[in-house]
C-alpha positions in Angstrom: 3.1 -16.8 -3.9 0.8 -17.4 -7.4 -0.6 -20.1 -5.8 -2.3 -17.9 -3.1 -2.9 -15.1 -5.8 -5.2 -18.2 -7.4 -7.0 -19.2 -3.9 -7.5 -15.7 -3.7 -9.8 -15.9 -7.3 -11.5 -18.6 -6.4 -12.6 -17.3 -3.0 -13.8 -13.8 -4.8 -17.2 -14.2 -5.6 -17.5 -13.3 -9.7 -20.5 -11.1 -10.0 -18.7 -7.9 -8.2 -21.0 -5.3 -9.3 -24.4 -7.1 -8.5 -26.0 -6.4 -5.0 -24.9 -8.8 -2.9 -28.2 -9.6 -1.3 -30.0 -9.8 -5.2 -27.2 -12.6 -5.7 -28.5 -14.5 -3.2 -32.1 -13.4 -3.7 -32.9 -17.2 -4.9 -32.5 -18.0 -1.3 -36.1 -17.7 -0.6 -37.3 -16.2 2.2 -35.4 -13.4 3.9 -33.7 -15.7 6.4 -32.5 -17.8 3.7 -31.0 -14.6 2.0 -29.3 -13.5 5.4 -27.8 -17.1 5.8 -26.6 -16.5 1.9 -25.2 -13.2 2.5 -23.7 -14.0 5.6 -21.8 -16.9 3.5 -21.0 -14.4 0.9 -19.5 -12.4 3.1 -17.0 -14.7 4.8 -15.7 -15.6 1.7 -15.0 -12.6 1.0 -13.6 -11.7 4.2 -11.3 -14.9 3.7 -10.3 -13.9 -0.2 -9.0 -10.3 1.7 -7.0 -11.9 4.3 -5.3 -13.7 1.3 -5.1 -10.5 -0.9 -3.4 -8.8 2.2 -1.0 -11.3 3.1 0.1 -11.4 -1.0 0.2 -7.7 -1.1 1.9 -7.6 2.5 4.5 -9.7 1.3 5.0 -7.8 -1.6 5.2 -4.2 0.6 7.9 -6.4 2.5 10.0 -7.3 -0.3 9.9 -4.0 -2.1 11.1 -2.7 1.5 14.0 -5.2 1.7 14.9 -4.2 -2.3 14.9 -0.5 -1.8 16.4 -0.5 1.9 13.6 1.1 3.4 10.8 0.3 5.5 8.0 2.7 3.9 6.0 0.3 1.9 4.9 -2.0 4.8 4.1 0.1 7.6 1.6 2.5 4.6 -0.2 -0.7 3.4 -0.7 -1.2 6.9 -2.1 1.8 7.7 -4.0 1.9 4.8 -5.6 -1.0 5.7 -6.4 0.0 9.3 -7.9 3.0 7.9 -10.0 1.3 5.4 -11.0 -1.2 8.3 -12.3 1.8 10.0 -14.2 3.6 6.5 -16.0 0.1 5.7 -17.3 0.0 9.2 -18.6 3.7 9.4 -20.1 3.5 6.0 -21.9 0.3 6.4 -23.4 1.3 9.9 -24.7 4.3 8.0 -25.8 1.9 5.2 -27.7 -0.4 8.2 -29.1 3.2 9.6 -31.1 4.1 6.6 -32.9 1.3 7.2 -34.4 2.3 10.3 -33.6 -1.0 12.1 -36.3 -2.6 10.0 -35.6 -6.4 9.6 -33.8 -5.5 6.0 -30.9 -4.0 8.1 -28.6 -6.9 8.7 -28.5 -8.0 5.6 -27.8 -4.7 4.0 -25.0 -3.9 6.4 -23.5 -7.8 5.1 -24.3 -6.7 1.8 -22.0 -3.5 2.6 -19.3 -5.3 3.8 -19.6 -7.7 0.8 -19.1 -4.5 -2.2 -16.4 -3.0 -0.5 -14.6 -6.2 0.7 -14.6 -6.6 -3.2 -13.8 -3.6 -4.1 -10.3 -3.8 -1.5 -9.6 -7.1 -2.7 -9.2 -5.5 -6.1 -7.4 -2.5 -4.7 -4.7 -4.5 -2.6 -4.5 -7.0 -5.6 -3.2 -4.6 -8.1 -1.1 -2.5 -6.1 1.0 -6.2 -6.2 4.0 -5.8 -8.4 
């Protein structure tokens, strides 16, 4: 199980509290930056599905220790919910833009913070 704790690391972009889309701001032109931040964010998107599955399997064996099946089914649920918060928020984070041609890439850029942010918040509820 470390070993996916590590590919999980290595996935998560490092600068977490920088704007996604000024990250890739090198990129050029604001194609090139969409293309970037589209990459960003399905790495990130790959780095949660690890940081579930290692905090899944952690709500499983606390479950199969205690005798109870409480831990599993609320980090699921959790997760479903949070599934539904980042997608609310970052439509209203693509809104403010007023479908000007900036929108995509904050509403990846969305996705990218708070995708960080969960990957953080499912890695240390691990025990």
């Amino acid at each position: 199980m470390r070993y996916l704790f590590c590919a999980a690391l290595l996935l998560a972009p490092t600068a977490g509290t920088t704007d996604p889309s000024l990250e890739c701001s090198a990129a050029g032109s604001q194609v090139e930056i969409g293309i970037c931040v589209g990459a960003a964010a399905d790495q990130v998107e790959a780095a949660m599905a690890i940081a579930l599955e290692i905090a899944q399997g952690s709500a499983i064996e606390l479950d199969e220790v205690t005798g109870r099946k409480v831990a599993g089914p609320a980090l699921d649920a959790a997760q479903t919910a949070w599934a539904a918060y980042r997608t609310a928020q970052c439509d209203a984070v693509g809104a403010s833009f007023g479908g000007g041609s900036g929108t995509g890439i904050a509403i990846q850029s969305c996705f990218i913070t708070l995708g960080r942010a969960r990957i953080a918040e499912l890695m240390a509820s691990v025990q």
